[in-house]
Structures are given as structure tokens and as C-alpha cells.
Jmol script that loads the backbone (N, CA, C; Angstrom):
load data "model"
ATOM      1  N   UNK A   1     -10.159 -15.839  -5.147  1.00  0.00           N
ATOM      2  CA  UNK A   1      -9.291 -15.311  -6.173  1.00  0.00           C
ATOM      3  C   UNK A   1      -8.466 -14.166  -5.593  1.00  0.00           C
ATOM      4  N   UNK A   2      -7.198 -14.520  -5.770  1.00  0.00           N
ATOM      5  CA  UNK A   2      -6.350 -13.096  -5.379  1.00  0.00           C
ATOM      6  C   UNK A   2      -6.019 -12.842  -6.600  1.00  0.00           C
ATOM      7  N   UNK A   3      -6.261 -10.715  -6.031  1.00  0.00           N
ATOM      8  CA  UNK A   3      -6.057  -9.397  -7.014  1.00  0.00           C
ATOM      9  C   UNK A   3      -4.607  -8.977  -6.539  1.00  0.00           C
ATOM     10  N   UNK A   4      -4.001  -9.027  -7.554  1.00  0.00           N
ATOM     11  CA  UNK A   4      -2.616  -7.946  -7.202  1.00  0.00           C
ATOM     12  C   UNK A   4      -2.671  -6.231  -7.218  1.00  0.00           C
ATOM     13  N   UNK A   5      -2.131  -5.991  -6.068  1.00  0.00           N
ATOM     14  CA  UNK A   5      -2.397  -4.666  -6.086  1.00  0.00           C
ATOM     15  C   UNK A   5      -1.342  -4.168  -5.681  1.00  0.00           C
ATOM     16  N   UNK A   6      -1.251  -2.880  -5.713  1.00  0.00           N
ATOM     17  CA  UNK A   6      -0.253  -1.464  -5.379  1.00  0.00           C
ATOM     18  C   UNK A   6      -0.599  -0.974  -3.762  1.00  0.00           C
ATOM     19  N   UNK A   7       0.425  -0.763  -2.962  1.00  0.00           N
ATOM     20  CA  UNK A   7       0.049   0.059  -1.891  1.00  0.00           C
ATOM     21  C   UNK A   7       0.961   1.386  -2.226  1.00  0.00           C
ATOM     22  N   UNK A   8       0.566   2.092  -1.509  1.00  0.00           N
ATOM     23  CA  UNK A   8       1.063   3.299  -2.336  1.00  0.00           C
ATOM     24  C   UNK A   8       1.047   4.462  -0.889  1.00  0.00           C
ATOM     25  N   UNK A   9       2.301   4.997  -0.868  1.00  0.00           N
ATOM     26  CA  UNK A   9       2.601   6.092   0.646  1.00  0.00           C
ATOM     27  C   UNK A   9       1.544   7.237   1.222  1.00  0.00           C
ATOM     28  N   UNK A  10       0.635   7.069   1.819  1.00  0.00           N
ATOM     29  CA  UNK A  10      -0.320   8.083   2.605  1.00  0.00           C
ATOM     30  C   UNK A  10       0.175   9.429   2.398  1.00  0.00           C
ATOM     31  N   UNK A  11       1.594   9.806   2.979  1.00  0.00           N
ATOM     32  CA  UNK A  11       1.854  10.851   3.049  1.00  0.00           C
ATOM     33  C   UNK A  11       2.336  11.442   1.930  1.00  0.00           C
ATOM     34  N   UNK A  12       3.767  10.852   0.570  1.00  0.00           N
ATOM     35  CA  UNK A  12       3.963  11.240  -0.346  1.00  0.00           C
ATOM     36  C   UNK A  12       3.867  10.785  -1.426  1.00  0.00           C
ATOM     37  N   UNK A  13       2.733   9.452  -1.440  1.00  0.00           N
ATOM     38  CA  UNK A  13       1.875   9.550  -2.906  1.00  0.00           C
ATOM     39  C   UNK A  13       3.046   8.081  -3.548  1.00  0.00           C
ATOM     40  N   UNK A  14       3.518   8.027  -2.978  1.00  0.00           N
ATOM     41  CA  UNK A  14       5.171   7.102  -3.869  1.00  0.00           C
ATOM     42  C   UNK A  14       4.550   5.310  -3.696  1.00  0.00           C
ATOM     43  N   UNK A  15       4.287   4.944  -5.050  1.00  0.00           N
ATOM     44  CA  UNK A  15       3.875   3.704  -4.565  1.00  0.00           C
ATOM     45  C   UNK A  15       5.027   2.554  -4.627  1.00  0.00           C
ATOM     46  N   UNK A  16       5.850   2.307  -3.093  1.00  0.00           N
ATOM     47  CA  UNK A  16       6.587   1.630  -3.165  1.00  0.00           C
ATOM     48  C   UNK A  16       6.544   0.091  -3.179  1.00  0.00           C
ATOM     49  N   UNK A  17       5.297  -0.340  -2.765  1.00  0.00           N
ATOM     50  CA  UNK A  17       5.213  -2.312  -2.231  1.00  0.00           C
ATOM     51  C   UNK A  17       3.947  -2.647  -3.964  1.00  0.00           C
ATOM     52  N   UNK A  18       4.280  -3.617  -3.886  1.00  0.00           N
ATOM     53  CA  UNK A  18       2.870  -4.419  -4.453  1.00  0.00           C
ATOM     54  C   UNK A  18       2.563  -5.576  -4.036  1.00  0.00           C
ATOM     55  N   UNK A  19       1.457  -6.254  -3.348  1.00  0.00           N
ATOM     56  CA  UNK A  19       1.392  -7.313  -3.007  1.00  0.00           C
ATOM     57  C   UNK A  19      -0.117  -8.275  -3.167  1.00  0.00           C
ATOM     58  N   UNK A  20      -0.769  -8.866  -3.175  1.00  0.00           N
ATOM     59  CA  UNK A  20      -1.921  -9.869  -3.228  1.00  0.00           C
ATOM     60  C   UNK A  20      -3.135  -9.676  -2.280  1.00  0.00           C
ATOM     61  N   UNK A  21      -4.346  -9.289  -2.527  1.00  0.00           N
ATOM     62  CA  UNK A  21      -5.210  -9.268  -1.891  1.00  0.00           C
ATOM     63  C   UNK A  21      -6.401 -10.151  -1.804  1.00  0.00           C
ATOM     64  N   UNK A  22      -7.513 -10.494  -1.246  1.00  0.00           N
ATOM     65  CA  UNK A  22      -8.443 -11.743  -0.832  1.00  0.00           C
ATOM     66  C   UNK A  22      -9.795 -11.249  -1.006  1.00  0.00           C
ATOM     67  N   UNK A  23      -9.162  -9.885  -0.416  1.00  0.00           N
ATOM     68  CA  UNK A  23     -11.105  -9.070  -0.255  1.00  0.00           C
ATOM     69  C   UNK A  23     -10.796  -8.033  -1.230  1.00  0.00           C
ATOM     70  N   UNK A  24     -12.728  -7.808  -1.659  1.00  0.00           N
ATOM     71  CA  UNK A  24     -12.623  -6.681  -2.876  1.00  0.00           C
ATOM     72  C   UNK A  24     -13.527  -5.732  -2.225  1.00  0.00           C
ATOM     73  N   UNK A  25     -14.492  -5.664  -1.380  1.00  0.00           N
ATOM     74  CA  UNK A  25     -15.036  -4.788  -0.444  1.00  0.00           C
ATOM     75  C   UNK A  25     -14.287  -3.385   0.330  1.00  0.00           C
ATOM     76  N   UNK A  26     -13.348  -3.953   0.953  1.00  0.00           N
ATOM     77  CA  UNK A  26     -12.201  -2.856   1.670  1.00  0.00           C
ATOM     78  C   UNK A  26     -10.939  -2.526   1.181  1.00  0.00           C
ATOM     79  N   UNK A  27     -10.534  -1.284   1.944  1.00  0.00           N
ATOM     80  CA  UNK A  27      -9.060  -1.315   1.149  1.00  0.00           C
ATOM     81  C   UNK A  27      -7.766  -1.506   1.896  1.00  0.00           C
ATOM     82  N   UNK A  28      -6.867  -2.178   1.321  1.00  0.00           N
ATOM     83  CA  UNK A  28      -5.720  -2.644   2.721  1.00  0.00           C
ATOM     84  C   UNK A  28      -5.105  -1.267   3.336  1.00  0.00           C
ATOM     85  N   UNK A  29      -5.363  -1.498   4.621  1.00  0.00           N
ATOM     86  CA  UNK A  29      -4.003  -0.605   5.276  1.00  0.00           C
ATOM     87  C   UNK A  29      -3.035  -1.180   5.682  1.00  0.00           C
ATOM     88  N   UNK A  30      -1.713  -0.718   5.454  1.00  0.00           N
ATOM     89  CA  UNK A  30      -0.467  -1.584   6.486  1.00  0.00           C
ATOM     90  C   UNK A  30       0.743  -0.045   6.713  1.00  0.00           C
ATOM     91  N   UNK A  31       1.399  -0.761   7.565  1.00  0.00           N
ATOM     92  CA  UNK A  31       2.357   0.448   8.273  1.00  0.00           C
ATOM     93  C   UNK A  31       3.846  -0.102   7.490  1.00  0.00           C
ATOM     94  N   UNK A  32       4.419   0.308   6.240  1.00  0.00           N
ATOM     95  CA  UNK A  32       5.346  -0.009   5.916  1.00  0.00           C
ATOM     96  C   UNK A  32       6.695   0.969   5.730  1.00  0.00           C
ATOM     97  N   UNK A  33       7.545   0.603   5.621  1.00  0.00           N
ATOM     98  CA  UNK A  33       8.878   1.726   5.504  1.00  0.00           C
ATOM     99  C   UNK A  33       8.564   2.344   4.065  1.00  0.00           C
ATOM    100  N   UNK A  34       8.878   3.846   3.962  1.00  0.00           N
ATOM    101  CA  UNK A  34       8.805   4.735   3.060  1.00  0.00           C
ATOM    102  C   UNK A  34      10.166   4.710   2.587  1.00  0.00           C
ATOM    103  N   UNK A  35      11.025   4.462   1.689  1.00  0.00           N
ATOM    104  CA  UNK A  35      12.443   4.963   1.168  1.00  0.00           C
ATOM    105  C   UNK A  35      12.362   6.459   1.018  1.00  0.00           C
ATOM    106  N   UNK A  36      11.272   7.044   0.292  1.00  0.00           N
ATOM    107  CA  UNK A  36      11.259   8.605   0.232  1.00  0.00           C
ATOM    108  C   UNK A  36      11.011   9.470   1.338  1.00  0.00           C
ATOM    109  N   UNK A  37       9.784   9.245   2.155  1.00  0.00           N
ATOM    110  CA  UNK A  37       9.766   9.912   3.326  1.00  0.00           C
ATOM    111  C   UNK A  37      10.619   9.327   4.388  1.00  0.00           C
ATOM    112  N   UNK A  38      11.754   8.301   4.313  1.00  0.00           N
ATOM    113  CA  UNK A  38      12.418   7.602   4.875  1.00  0.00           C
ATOM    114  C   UNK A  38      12.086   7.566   6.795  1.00  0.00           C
ATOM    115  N   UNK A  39      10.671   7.183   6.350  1.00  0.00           N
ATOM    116  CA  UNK A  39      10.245   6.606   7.737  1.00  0.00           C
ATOM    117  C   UNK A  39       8.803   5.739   7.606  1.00  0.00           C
ATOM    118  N   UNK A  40       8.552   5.244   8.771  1.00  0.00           N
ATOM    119  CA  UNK A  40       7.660   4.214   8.679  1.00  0.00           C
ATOM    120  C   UNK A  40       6.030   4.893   8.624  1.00  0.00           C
ATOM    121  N   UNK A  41       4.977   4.820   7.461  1.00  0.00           N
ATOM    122  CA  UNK A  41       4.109   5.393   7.359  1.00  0.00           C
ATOM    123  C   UNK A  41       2.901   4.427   6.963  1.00  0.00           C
ATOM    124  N   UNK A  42       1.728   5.043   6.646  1.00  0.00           N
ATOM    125  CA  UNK A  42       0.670   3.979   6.429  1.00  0.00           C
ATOM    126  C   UNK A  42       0.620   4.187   5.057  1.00  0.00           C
ATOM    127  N   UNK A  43       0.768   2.792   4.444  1.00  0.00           N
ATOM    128  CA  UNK A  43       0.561   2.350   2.918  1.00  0.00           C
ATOM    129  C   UNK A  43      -0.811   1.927   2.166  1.00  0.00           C
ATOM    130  N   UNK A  44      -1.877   2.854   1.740  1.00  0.00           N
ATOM    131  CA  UNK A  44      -2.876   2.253   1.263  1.00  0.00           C
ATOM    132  C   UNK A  44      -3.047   1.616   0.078  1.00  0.00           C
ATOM    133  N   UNK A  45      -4.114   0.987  -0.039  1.00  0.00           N
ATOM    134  CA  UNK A  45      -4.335  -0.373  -1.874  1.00  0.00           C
ATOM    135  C   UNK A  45      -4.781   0.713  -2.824  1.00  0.00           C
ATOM    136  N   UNK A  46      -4.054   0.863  -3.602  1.00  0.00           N
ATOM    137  CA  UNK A  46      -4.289   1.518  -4.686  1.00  0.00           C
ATOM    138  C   UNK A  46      -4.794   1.497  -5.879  1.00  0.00           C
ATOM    139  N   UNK A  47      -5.804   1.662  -6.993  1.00  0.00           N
ATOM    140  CA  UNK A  47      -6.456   0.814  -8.253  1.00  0.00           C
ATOM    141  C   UNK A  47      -5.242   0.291  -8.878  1.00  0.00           C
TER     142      UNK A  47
END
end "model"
wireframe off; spacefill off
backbone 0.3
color backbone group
């Protein structure tokens, strides 16, 4: 079953992506572009 979820900016909190997850154990990390901190940062899964 995929959960839809929020990743949301490490550094300023801004949750820009939402995308589909597989596992409910861990939480996604990915390195995506920030529009606000307008650079590339780590995006964590957010509730």
C-alpha cells in the first residue's frame, strides 16, 4: 500500500514536494531544489 506524503525543507521548514511512499518504518530522505532557500537541500517525510 502506498502512503502519500509531504517532504518538507531541512533547513527552512517550507514543505515544497509531495510524493508516494512503500515503507512505514523509516523516513524518506532526498536532496531536492528549495525555491525558498533557492538551493539544493535535504527534504525530509513529513506526518
Amino acid at each position: 500500500m502506498n502512503k502519500k506524503v509531504a517532504l518538507a525543507c531541512s533547513v527552512c521548514g517550507s514543505r515544497n514536494y509531495s510524493t508516494t511512499s512503500k515503507k512505514e518504518s523509516e523516513r524518506l530522505d532526498l536532496k531536492k531544489f528549495c525555491s525558498t532557500c533557492n538551493a539544493h537541500t535535504i527534504h525530509r517525510e513529513t506526518k
